[in-house]
C-alpha positions as CSV (number, residue, x, y, z in Angstrom):
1,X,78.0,45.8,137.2
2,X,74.9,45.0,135.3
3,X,72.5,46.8,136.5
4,X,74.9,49.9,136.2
5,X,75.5,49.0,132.9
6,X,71.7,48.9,131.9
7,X,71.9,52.0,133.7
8,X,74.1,53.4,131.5
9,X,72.2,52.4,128.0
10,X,69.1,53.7,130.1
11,X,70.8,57.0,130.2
12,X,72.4,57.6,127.2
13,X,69.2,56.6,125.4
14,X,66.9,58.5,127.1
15,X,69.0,61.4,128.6
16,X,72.5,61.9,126.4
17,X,70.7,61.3,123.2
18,X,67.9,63.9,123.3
19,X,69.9,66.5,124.5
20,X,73.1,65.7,121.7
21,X,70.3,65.8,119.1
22,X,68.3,68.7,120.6
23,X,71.3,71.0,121.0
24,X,69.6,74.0,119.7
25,X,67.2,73.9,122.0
26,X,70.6,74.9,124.5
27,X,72.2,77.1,122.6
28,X,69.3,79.0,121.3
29,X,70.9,78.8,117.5
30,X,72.3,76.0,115.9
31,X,75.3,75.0,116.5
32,X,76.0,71.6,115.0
33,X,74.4,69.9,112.1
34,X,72.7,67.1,112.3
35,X,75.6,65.1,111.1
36,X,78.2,66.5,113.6
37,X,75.5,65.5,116.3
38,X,75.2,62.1,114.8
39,X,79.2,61.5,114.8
40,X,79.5,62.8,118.6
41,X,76.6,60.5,119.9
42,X,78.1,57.7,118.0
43,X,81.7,58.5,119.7
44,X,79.8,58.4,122.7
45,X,78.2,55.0,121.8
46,X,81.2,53.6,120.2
47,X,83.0,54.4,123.3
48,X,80.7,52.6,125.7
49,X,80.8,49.5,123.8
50,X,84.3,49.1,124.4
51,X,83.0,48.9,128.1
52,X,80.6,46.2,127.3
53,X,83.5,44.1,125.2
54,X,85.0,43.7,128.9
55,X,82.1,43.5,130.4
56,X,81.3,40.2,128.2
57,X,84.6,38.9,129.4
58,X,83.2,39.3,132.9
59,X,80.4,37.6,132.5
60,X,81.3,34.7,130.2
61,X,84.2,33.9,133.0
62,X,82.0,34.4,135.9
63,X,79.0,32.6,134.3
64,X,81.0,29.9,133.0
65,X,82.3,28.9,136.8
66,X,79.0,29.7,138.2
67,X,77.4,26.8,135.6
68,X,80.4,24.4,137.0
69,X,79.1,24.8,140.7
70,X,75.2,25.7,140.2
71,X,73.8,24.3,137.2
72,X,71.7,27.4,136.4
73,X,70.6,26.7,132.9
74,X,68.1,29.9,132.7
75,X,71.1,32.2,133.9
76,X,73.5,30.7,131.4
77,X,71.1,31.1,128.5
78,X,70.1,34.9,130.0
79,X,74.1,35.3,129.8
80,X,74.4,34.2,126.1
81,X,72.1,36.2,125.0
82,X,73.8,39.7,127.3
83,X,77.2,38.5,125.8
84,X,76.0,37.8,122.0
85,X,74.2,41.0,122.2
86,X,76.7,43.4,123.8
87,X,79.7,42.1,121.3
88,X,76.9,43.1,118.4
89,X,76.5,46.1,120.2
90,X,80.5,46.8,120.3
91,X,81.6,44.8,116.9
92,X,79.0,45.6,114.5
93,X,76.7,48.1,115.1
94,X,78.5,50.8,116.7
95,X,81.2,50.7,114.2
96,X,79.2,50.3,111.3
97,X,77.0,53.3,112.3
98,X,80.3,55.2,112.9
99,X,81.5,54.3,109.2
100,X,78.6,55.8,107.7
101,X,78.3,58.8,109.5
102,X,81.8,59.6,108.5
103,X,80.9,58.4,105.3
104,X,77.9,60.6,105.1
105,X,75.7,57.7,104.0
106,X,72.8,58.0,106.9
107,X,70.2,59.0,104.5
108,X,69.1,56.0,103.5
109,X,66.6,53.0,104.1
110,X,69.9,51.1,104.9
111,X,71.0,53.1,107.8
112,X,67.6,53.3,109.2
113,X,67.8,49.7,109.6
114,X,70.7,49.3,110.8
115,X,69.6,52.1,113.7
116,X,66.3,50.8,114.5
117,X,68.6,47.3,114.7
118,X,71.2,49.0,116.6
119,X,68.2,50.1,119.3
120,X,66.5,47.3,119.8
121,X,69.7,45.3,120.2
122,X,70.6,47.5,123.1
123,X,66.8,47.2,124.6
124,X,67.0,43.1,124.3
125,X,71.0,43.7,126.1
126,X,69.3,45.9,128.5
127,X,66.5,43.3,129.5
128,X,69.3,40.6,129.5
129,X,71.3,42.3,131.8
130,X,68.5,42.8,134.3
131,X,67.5,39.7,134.4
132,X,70.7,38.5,134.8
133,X,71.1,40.6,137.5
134,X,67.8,39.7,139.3
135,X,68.9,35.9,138.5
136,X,72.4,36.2,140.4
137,X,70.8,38.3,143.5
138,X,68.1,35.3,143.6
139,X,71.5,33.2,143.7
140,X,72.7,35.0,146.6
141,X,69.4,34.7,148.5
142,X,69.3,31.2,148.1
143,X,72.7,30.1,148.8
């Protein structure tokens, strides 16, 4: 589940985004405005990170019996950081950015920064998540 979850940010950042806020180059004229792109890739993000709020529940439970039997203090911490970022990802930033966009308030200094947050968020949940992932295959090896 975590590696197809880093997956999934992998592709939507790199694959769904570009093409969502490139449509012209599909359609040959322009259909959508830069705001209607910006509302349907945040529907698209704001509907992923309902998938990482469960998949935070996965992990905390899992990690939280796995600390009971191995002691793997490097996992656990990897974990925090995968859970504290993907409930950031899911609580904050993808509804915040939502708000504006319907508000209209994305040209700004403040919305920038909460965008260029909003990305490296996901690229530090990303990293955690493969780590994590390499950490519990190393578990399995080893066991």
């Amino acid at each position: 589940m975590l590696v197809l979850s880093a997956g999934a940010v992998l592709v939507l950042g790199i694959l769904v985004a570009p093409v969502i806020f490139g449509s012209e180059k599909y359609f040959l004229e322009e259909i959508l405005v830069r705001s209607q792109e910006g509302i349907l890739m945040g529907t698209i993000f704001l509907n992923f990170s309902k998938w990482l709020a469960i998949l935070t529940i996965i992990i905390s439970v899992f990690e939280i019996y796995e600390l009971r039997v191995h002691r793997d203090y490097f996992a656990l911490i990897t974990a925090v950081v995968a859970v504290v970022t993907a409930l950031l990802f899911y609580g904050y930033y993808a509804p915040t950015i939502m708000q504006m966009l319907h508000d209209s308030n994305t040209l700004n200094s403040a919305f920038d920064s909460l965008h260029k947050g909003s990305e490296m968020n996901a690229k530090i949940m990303t990293f955690a998540f493969l780590i994590l992932a390499w950490r519990r295959a190393l578990s399995l090896r080893i066991s």
